[in-house]
C-alpha positions in Angstrom: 0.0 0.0 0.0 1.3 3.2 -1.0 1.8 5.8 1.6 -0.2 9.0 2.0 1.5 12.0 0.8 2.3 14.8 3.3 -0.2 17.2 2.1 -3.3 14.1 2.7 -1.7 13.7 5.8 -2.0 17.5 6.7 -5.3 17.6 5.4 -6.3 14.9 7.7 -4.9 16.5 10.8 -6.7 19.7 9.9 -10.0 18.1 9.9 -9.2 16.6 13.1 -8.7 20.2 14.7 -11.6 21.2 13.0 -13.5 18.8 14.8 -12.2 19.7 18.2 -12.5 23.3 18.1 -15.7 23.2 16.7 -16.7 21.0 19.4 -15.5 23.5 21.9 -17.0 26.0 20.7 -20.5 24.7 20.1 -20.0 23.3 23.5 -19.2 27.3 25.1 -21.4 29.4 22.7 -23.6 26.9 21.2 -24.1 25.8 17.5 -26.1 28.8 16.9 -24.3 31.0 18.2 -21.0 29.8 16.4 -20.0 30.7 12.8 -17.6 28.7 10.4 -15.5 31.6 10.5 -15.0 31.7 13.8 -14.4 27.6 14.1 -11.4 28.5 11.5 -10.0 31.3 13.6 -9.6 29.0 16.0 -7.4 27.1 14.7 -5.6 29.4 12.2 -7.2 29.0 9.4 -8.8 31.1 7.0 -12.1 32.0 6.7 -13.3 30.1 3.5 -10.9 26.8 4.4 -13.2 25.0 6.6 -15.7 24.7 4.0 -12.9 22.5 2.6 -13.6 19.8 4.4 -17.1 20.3 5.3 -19.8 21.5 2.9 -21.8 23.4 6.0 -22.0 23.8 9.6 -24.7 20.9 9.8 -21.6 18.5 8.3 -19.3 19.8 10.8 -21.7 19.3 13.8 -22.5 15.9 12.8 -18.3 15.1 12.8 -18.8 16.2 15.8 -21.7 14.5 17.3 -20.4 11.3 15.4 -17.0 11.2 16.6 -18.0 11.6 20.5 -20.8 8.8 20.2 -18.9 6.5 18.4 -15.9 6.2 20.0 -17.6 6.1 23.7 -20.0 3.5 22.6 -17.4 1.6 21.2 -15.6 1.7 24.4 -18.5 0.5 26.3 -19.4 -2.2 24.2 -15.7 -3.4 23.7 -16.1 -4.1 27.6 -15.5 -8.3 28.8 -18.4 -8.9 30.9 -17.5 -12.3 31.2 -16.8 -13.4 35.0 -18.3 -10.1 36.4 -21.0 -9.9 38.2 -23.8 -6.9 37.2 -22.3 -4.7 39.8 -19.0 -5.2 38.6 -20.5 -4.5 34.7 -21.8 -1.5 36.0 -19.4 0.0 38.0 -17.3 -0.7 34.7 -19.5 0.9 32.2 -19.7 4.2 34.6 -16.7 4.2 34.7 -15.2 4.0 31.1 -18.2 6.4 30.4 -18.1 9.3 32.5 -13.5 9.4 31.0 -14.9 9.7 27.9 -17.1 12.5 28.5 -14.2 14.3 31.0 -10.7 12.7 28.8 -11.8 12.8 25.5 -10.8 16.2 23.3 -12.1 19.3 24.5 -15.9 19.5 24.5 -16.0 16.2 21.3 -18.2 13.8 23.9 -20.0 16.6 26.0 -21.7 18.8 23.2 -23.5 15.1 22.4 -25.8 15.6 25.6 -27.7 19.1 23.8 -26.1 20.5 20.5 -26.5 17.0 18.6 -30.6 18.5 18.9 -29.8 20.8 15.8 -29.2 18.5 13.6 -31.4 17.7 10.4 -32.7 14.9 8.4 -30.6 12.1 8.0 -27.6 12.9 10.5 -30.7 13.7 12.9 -31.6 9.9 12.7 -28.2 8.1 12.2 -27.5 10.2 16.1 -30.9 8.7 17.4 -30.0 5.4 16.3 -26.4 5.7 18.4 -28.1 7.0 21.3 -30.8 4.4 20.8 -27.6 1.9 21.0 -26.1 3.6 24.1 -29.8 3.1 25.7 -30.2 -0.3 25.2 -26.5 -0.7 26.4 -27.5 1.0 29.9 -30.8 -0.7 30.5 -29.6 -4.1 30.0 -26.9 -3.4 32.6 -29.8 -1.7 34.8 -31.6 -4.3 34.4 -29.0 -6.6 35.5 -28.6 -4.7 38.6 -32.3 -5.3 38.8 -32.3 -9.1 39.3 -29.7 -9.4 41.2 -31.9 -7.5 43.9 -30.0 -4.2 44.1 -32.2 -1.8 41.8 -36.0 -1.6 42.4 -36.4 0.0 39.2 -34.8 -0.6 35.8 -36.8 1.1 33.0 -36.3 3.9 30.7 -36.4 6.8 33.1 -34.4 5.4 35.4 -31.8 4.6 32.7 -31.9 8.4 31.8 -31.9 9.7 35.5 -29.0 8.3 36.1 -27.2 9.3 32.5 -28.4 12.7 33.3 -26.2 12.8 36.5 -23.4 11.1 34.4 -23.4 14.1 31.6 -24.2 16.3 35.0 -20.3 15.9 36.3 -19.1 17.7 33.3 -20.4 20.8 34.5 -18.6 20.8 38.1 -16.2 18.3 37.7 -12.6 19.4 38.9 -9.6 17.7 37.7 -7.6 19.4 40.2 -10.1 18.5 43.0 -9.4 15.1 45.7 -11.6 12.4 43.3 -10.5 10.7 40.3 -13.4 10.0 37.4 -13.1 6.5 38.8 -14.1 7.4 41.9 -17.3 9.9 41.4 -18.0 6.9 38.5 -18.0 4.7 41.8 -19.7 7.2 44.0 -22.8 7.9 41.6 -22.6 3.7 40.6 -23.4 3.8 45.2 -25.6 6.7 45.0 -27.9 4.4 42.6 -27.7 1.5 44.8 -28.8 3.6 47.6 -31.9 5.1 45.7 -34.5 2.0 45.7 -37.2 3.9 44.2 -35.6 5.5 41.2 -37.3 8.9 41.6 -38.0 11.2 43.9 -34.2 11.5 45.0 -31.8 14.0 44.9 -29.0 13.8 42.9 -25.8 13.2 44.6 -24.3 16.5 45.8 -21.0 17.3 44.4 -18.0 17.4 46.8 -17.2 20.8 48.2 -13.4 20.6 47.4 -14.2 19.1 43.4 -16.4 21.9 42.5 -15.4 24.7 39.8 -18.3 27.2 40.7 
């Protein structure tokens, strides 16, 4: 196989930084209040060059969108659930999860949880199918939780209270504070354990020393 040239290669990484920085940005101003221009600047480039390598906004927030789902859920589902129990799967899943959404490049996995909602037509439904994926991914591990008599409640809104508090850390979530990812993974994996009913509950209270506002 032959290898890329240097200029393919460029081109390549340029996307990539498109990608991020757009992510950022939708993320911080949101993907109406962002121009193509201004996703450029960001990295240096000139003002007609993204449109290089994306035809519109809507194909850049979708690069976006896609890149953050796809590589998370791939991470999930790439997990060996073979020998552990549900608790362990889930504790797992949390997590690899909740590094993606506070690891991955600048703002790629967190715009998912709201901006991916402007999207149209077909990129609209290919992101409902992945989130459809990463539904049916949680609930059969809720579920599991479920038989083995630890969860009272394993259905849709539970699934989604509980990913709500999961996308939820991104907005106080302190690298520099005294818990790991693993360990507020762990702490909201106990918080769920602790919550028989499912609803009703508060959400577990972020710790005073991890908070950024």
């Amino acid at each position: 196989m032959a290898r890329p040239r240097r200029e393919e290669i460029r081109a390549d990484n340029r996307r990539d930084d498109l990608v991020v920085a757009a992510a950022r940005l939708f993320r911080d101003r949101g993907y109406h209040g962002t121009t193509m221009r201004e996703v450029g600047g960001a990295i240096n480039m000139q003002s007609g060059s993204p449109f290089y390598h994306f035809a519109s906004k809507q194909d850049l927030l979708f690069a976006c969108v896609q890149q953050g789902l796809t590589s998370c859920l791939a991470a999930l589902e790439a997990i060996d659930q073979r020998g552990l129990s549900p608790l362990e799967t889930f504790r797992a899943l949390a997590r690899v999860h909740l590094r993606y959404l506070l690891q991955a490049p600048a703002g790629v996995v967190p715009l998912v949880v709201d901006e991916w909602r402007h999207l149209e037509g077909e990129p609209y439904e290919a992101t409902l199918a992945l989130r459809r994926r990463f539904e049916a991914l949680w609930l059969r591990a809720l579920r599991g939780l479920r038989r083995a008599g630890l969860v009272r409640r394993a259905d849709k809104r539970a699934c989604w209270f509980f990913l709500g508090a999961l996308h939820g850390v991104c907005g106080w979530y302190d690298p520099k504070g005294r818990l790991s990812t693993d360990q507020v993974a762990d702490q909201l994996v106990d918080w769920v354990l602790t919550c028989p009913a499912g609803a009703g509950a508060s959400a577990p209270r972020a710790p005073a020393r991890a908070m950024v506002r």
